[in-house]
C-alpha positions in Angstrom: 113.1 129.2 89.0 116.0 127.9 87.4 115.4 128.6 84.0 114.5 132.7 82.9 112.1 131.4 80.1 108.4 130.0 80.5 108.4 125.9 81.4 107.0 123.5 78.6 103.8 123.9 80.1 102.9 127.1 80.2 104.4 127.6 76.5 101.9 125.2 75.1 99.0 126.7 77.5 100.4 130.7 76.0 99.7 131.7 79.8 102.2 133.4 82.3 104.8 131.4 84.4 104.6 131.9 87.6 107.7 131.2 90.1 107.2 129.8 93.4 110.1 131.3 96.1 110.0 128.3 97.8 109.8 125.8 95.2 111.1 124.3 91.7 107.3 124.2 90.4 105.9 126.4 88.8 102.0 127.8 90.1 100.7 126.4 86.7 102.8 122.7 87.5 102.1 122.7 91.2 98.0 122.8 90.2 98.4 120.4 87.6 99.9 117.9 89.9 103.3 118.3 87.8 106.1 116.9 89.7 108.7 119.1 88.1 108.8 121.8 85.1 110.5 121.3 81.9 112.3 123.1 79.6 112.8 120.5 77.1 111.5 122.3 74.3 113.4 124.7 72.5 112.0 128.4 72.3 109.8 129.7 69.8 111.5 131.5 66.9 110.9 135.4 67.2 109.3 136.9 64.9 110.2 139.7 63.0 108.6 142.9 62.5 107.3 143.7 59.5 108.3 147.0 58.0 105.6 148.7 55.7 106.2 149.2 52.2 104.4 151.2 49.8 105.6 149.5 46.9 103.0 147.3 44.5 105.6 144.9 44.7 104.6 144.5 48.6 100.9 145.3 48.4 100.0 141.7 48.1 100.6 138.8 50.6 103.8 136.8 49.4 103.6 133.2 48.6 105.8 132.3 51.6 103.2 134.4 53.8 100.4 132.2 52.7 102.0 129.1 53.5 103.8 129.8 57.0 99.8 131.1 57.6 98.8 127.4 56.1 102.0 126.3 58.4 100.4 127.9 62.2 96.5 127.0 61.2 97.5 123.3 60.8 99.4 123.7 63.6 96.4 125.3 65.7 94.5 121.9 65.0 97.2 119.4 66.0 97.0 121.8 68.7 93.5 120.7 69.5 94.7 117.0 70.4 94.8 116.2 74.1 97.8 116.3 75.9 98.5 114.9 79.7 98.8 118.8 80.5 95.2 120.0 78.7 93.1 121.9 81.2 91.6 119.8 83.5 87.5 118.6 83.1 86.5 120.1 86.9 87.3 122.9 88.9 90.7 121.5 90.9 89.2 120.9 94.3 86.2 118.8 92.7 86.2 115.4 93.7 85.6 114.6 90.1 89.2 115.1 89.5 91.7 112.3 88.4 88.7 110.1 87.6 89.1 107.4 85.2 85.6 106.2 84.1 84.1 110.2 84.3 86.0 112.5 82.5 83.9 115.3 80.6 86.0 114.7 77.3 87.3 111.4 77.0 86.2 107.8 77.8 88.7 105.1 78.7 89.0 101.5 77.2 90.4 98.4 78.9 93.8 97.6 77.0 93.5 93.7 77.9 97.0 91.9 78.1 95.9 89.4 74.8 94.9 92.3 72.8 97.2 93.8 70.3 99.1 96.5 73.0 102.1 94.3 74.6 102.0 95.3 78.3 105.9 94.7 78.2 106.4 96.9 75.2 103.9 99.8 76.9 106.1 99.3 79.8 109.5 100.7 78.0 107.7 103.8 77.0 106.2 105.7 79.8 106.0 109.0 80.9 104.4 109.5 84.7 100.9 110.8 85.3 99.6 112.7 88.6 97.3 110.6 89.8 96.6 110.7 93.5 96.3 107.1 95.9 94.1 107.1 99.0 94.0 110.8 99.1 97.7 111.3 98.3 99.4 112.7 95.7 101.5 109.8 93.9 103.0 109.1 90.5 101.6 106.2 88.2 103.4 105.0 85.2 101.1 106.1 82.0 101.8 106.6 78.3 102.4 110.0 76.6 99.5 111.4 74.8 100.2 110.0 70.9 98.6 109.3 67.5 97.9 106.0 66.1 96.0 105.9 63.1 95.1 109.3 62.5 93.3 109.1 66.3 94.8 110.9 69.5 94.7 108.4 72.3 96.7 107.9 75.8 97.5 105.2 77.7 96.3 105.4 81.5 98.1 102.7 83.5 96.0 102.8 87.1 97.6 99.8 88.5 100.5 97.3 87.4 97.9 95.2 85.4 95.1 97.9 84.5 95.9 100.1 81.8 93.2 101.9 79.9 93.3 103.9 76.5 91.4 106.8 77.0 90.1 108.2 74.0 89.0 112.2 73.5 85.5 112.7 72.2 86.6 114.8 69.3 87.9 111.1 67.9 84.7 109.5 68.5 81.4 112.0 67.1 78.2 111.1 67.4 77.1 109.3 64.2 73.7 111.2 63.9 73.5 115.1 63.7 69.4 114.4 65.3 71.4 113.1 69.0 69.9 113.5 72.0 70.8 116.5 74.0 70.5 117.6 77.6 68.4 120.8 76.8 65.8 117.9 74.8 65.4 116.3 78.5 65.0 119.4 80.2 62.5 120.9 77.7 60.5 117.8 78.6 60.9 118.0 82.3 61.3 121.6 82.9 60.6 123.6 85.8 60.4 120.5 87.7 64.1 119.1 87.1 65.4 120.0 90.5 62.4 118.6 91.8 62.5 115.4 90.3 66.4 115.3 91.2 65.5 115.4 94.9 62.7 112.9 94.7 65.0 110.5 93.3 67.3 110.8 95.9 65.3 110.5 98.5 63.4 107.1 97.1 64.6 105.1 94.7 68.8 106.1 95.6 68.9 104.5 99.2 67.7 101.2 97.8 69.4 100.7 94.5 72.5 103.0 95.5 74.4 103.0 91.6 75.0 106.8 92.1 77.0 108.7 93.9 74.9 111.4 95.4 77.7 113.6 95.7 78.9 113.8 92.3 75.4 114.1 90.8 74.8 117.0 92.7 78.2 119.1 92.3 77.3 119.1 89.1 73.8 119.9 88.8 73.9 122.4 91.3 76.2 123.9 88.7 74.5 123.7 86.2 72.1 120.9 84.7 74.3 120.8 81.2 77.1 118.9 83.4 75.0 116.0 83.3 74.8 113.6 80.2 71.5 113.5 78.6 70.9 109.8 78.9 71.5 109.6 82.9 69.8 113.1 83.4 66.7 111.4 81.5 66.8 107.9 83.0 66.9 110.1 86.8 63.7 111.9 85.8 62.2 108.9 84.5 62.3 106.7 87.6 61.6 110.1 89.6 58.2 110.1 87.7 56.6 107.0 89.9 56.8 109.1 93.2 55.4 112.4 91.8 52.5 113.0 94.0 55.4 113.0 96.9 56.6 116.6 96.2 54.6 119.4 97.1 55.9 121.2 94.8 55.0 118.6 92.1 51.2 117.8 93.8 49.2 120.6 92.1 51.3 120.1 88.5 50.5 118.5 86.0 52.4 115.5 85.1 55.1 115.4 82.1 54.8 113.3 79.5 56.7 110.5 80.5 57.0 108.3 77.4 58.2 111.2 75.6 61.1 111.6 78.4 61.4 107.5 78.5 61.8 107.7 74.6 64.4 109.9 74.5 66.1 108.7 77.4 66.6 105.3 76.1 68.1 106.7 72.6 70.2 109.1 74.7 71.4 105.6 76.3 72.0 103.8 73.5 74.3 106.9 71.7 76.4 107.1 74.9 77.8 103.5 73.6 79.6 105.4 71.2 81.6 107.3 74.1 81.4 105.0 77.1 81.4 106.4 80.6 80.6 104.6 84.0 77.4 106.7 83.4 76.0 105.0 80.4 76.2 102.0 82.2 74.3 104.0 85.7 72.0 105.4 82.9 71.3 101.8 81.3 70.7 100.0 84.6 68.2 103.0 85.8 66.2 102.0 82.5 66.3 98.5 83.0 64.1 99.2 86.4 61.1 100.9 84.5 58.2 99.0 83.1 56.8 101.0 79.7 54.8 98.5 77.6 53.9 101.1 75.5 56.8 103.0 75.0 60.2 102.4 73.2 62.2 101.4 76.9 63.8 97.7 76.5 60.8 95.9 78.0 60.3 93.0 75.7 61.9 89.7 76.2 64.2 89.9 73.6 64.8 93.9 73.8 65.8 93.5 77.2 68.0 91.0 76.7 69.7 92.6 73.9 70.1 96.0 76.2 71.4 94.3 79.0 74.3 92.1 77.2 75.3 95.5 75.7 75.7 97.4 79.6 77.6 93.9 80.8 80.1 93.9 77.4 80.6 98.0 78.0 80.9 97.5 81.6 83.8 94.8 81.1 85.2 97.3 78.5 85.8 99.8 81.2 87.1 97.3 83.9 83.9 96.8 85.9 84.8 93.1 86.4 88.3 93.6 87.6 89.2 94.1 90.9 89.9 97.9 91.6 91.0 98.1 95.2 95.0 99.0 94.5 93.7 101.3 91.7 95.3 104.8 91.5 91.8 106.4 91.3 89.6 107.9 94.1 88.8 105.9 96.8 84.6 106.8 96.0 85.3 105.8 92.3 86.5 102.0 93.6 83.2 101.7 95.9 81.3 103.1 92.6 82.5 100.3 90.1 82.3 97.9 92.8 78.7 98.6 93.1 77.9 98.7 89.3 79.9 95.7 88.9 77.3 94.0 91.6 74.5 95.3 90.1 75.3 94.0 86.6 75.7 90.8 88.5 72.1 91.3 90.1 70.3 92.5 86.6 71.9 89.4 84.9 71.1 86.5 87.6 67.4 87.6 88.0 66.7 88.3 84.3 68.1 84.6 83.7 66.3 83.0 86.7 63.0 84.6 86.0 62.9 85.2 82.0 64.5 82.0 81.2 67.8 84.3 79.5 71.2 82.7 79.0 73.0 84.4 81.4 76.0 86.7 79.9 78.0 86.9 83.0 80.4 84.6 84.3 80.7 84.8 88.0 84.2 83.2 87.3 85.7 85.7 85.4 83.9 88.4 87.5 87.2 89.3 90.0 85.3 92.2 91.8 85.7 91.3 95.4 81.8 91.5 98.0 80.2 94.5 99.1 81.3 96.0 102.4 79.6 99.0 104.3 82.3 101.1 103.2 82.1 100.8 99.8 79.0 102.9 99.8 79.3 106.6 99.3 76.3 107.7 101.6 75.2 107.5 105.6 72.4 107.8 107.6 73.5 112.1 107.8 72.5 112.4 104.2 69.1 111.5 105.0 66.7 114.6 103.7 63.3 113.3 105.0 61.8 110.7 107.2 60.0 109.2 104.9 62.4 108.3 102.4 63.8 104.7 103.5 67.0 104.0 105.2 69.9 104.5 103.5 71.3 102.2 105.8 69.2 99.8 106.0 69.3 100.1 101.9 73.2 99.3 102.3 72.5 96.2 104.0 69.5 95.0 101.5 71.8 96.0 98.7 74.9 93.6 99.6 72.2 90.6 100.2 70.8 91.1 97.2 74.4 90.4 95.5 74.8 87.9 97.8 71.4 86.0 96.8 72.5 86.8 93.0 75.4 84.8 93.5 73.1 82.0 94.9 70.5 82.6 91.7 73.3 82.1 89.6 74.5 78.7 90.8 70.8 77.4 90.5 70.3 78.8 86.5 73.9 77.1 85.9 73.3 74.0 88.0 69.6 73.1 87.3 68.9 74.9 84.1 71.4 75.6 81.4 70.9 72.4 78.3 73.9 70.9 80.1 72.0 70.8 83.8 69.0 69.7 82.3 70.5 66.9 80.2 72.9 65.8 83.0 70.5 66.3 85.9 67.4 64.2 86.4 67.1 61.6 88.7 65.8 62.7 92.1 68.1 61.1 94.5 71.6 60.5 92.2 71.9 64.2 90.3 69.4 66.6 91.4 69.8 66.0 95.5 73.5 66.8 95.6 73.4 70.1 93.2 70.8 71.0 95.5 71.4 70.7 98.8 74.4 72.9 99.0 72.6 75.4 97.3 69.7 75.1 100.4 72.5 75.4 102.9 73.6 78.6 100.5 69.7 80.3 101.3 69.3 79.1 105.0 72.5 80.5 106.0 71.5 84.0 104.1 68.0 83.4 106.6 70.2 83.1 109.5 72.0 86.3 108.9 69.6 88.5 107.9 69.9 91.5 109.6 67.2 92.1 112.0 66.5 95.9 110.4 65.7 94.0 107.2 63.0 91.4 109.0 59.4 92.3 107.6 57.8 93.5 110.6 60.4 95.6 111.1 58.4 99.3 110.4 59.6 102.8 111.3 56.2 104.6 111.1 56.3 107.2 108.5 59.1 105.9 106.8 58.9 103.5 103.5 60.4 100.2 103.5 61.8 98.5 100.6 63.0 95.1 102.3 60.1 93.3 101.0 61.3 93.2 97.4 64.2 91.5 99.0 61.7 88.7 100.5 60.6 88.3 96.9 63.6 88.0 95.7 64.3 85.3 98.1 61.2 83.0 97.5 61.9 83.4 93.7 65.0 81.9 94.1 63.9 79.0 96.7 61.0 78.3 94.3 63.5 77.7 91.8 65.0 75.0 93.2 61.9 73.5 94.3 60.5 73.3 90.8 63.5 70.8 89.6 62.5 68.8 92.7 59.2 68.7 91.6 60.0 67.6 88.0 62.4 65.2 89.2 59.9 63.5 91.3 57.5 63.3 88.7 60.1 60.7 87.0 60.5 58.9 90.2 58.6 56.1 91.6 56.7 57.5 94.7 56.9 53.7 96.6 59.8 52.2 97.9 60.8 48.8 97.5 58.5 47.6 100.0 55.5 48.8 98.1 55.1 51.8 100.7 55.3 55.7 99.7 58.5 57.3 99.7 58.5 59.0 102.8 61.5 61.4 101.6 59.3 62.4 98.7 56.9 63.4 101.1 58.5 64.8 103.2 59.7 67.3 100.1 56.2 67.7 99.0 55.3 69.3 102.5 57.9 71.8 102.6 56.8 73.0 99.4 53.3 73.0 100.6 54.8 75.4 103.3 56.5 76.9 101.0 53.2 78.2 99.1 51.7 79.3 102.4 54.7 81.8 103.4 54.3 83.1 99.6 50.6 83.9 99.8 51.0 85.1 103.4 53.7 87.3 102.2 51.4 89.3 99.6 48.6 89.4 102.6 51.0 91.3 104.6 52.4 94.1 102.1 51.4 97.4 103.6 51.4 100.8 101.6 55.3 101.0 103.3 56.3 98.4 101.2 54.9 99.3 98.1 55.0 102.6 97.6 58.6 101.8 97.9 61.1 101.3 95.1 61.3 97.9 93.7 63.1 96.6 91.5 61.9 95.7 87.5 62.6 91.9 88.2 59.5 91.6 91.0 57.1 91.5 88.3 59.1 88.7 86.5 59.5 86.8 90.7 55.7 87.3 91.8 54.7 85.5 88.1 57.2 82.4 89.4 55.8 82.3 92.4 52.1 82.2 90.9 53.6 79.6 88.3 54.9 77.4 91.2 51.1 77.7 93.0 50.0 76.4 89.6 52.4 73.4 89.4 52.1 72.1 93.0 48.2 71.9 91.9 48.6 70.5 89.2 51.2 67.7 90.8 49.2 67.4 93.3 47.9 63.7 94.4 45.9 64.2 97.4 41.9 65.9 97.0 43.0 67.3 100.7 46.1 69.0 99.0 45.1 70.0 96.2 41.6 71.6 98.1 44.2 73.7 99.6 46.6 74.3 97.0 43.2 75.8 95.1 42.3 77.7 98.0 45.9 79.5 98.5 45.5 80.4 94.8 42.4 82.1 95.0 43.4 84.1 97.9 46.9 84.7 96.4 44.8 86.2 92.9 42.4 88.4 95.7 45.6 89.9 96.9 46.7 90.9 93.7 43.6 92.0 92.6 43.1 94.4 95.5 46.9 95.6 95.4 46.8 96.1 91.8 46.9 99.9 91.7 49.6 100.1 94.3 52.4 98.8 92.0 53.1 98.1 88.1 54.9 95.0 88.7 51.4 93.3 90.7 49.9 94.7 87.3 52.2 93.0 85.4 51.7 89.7 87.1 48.1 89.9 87.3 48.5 89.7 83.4 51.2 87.9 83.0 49.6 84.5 85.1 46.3 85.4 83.1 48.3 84.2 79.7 50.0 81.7 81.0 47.0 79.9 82.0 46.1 80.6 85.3 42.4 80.0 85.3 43.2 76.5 84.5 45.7 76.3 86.9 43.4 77.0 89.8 40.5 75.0 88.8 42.2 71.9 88.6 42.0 68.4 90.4 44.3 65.5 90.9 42.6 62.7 88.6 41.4 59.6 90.4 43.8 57.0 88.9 46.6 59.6 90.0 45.6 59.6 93.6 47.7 58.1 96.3 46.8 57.3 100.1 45.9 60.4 102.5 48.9 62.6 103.6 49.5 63.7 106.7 49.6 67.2 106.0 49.0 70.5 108.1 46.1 72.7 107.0 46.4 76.6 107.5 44.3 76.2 110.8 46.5 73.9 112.0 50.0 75.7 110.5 50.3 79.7 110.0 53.5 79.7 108.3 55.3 83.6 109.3 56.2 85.8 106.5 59.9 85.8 107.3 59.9 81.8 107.0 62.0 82.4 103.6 63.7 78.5 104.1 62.0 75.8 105.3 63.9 72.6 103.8 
């Protein structure tokens, strides 16, 4: 060392400095990724001893004792604002190091370039930051810890465009003393935490993969305080479906789980107050649980509500921005990438099926697609059989974003009060917004990958593809219904006095259409829905029994609409009998009930609405196959 006297680092830490022979660093620089020590500070003054004195004079503490004591205690709580050399959140060799949107005790903010920061001004007042690239150690430009309006902040710049205030918790309390805390989720939960953390990784993880297994577990295995309350509670609440799957679990009792869900989604909604890329996990795992009768954001409106919240805090820490030059772990990128999707998913399918106003703006979303490697997991992490492929769950995962993208186009360009004041008439405005979008869905068809196909079965193993086939008719019957409208404003002859054979021609695709739907419920299996799906297939079955309903009821053929009433009665059997296999065929069973479903299926075209006989196929004739998502 070149200097006799402790660095700047270890002075502010009052710990030892250590020389290293073959290096300028000290130990206590070298492990916090320091490139160099400093000795920029002067020393502190000695102190000098205090002789005793006997005198009365001396017996009582002076008044310039009293304030240099005043002096070091407001000194030791300046001292408790964050510096860039505090002591790091996790053990050095965790892989939770030199993470941006995971830190135990601070949470970061985008600093956007037309807020009130200037980049250019931030850019003439920099210190440097370890932060390591690809696995590599490297230096990133970042802003000295500082305080700006009586709050201690620093500014984290992880690429030439991305800067991020991160903000200590001590700056940001919780605003109730009655907050959720992690020993009120285990109280609920315990002895069966560890239990219910492995059940969710082996189900619901490999098919809606917005965790990284890796970092849940380093900490739990720790210790289960490591992890917030409102994502600990959200994991034990989706864990609760598949209890009966744990032997351990099998001869307890179950927990109360709208206690848990309660507190979960209050533990959610105080994490807003100190955002981490957990609250929006934690808020996305809630999303996918159906409790009418609890406090979770089921409602309409609720859920609406809670989701805009997750997209607005997920922009807030940068989940729409493209991370891949980032100076932050390569597993963090493919983390955000993957919450960013799912946002993207949540949003298009709550709009398409719940008739929202979507919040995001695939536009302003600059996170680039899915790719294999962006996922943290492999088929080696695999703990059972049974659980289903984390592969395969890869590959259902990045179609689902890609079909969200596809969901999105139809809410925006056949739904929105613009679409549906600009876009009427059959052959002029709806055709040409909907044709590209059929290309869109027949070319997702084409590619499907053949693990995902629905007869595709491992036995033993569950298979959660088939919420992706819902998915898929949701969004084809989508489309179809503006067709249907339109052509209800269009003439059905042509000039010649004959019947539109294009309109036809539409009507019997959508006649196929319902029998791949109702053949699809006739061939779930136990595999398929004791699997995880996700909490829009309630909200996607209840369009596709809506769309049953319409066709009959726009129906102008007695031999069509004899069929139409048919497919509906076996489509309600099939619900009926599945019932208890699934909350969301609960849910739709009810839902179609309200809407008017009784009506729906006894009705019959009217005589004066009748038009010749179609040549149509009936289901001797034509047995449509289940993986016949695109037939136009």
């Amino acid at each position: 060392m070149p200097n006799s006297r402790a660095c700047d680092v270890c002075r502010k830490r009052k710990q030892r400095c250590i020389a290293l022979d073959d290096s300028s660093l000290c130990l206590t620089c070298r492990t916090l990724g320091i490139e160099q020590c400093t000795f920029l500070e002067p020393p502190p003054p000695k102190r000098r001893r205090v002789t005793p004195q006997t005198s009365p004079a001396n017996s009582q503490p002076s008044q310039t004792n009293t304030n240099a004591t005043s002096n070091v205690t407001g000194q030791a709580k300046d001292s408790t604002a964050p510096s860039s050399t505090s002591s790091p959140d996790y053990p050095i060799h965790s892989i939770l190091t030199e993470t941006l949107g995971l830190e135990k005790s601070r949470s970061c903010e985008l600093v956007g370039p037309n807020g009130s920061h200037d980049w250019l001004l931030l850019s003439n007042d920099v210190d440097y930051q370890h932060v390591p690239v690809n696995g590599l150690g490297q230096r990133t430009p970042g802003i000295p810890t500082r305080k700006q309006g009586g709050l201690y902040t620093q500014i984290r710049r992880v690429d030439e465009d991305a800067l991020f205030r991160m903000v200590p918790d001590n700056v940001s309390p919780l605003e109730s003393k009655n907050h959720v805390t992690v020993d009120d989720i285990e109280n609920i939960v315990k002895p069966h935490g560890p239990a219910l953390v492995r059940l969710y990784f082996r189900i619901v993880h490999p098919s809606f993969p917005i965790l990284h297994k890796q970092v849940f577990i380093e900490k739990y295995e720790r210790t289960y305080k490591e992890i917030t309350p409102h994502l600990l509670g959200t994991v034990y609440c989706l864990a609760t479906k598949w209890w009966m799957y744990d032997e351990e679990l099998l001869a307890e009792g179950k927990l109360d789980e709208e206690a848990l869900a309660s507190l979960a989604y209050r533990a959610v909604q105080e994490s807003f107050l100190r955002p981490r890329l957990n609250s929006v996990q934690a808020g996305l795992l809630l999303l996918q649980r159906n409790l009418p009768s609890s406090t979770a954001p089921t409602s309409s409106a609720l859920s609406a509500t809670f989701l805009a919240s997750l997209i607005a805090l997920g922009q807030q820490m940068g989940l729409h921005l493209d991370c891949t030059t980032w100076a932050i772990p390569s597993w963090e990128r493919g983390l955000r990438k993957r919450l960013a999707w799912a946002l993207v998913i949540q949003d298009a399918f709550a709009a398409l099926t719940q008739g929202y106003h979507q919040v995001l703006h695939l536009v302003d979303w600059d996170v680039l697609p899915l790719e294999p490697s962006d996922f943290s997991e492999g088929r080696q992490d695999e703990d059972t059989q049974e659980q289903p492929s984390i592969e395969d769950g890869k590959i259902m995962f990045m179609e689902m974003a890609k079909l969200a993208i596809v969901a999105n186009q139809v809410v925006r360009g056949l739904y929105l009060p613009k679409a549906r004041r600009n876009v009427n008439d059959f052959y002029t405005q709806v055709l040409p917004v909907v044709e590209p979008i059929g290309r869109q869905l027949a070319e997702l068809q084409k590619n499907l990958a053949p693990e995902l196909r629905f007869e595709y079965h491992e036995t033993g193993r569950l298979n959660a593809s088939a919420c992706l086939y819902l998915m898929h008719h949701a969004v084809s019957v989508a489309v179809y219904r503006r067709l249907i409208w339109a052509a209800q404003d269009t003439d059905p002859f042509d000039p010649l006095g004959n019947i539109d054979q294009f309109i036809v021609f539409i009507r019997s695709t959508q006649l196929t259409r319902v029998r791949t739907i109702v053949d699809l419920f006739r061939q779930l299996q136990s595999q398929h829905m004791e699997a995880f799906w996700i909490a829009a297939a309630g909200s996607c079955a209840t369009m596709l029994g809506s769309f049953l309903g319409l066709m009959n009821a726009t129906s102008r053929n007695l031999a069509e609409s004899q069929e139409l009433r048919l497919l509906m009665k076996d489509l309600e059997w099939q619900l009926r009998i599945k019932a208890k296999m699934g909350d969301w065929i609960q849910f739709t069973l009810t839902r179609l009930q309200a809407l008017g479903w009784d009506k729906w299926k006894n009705m019959e075209p009217a005589e004066d609405m009748l038009l010749q006989p179609l040549a149509i196929q009936t289901p001797d004739m034509y047995t449509p196959g289940v993986n016949d998502f695109y037939t136009a």
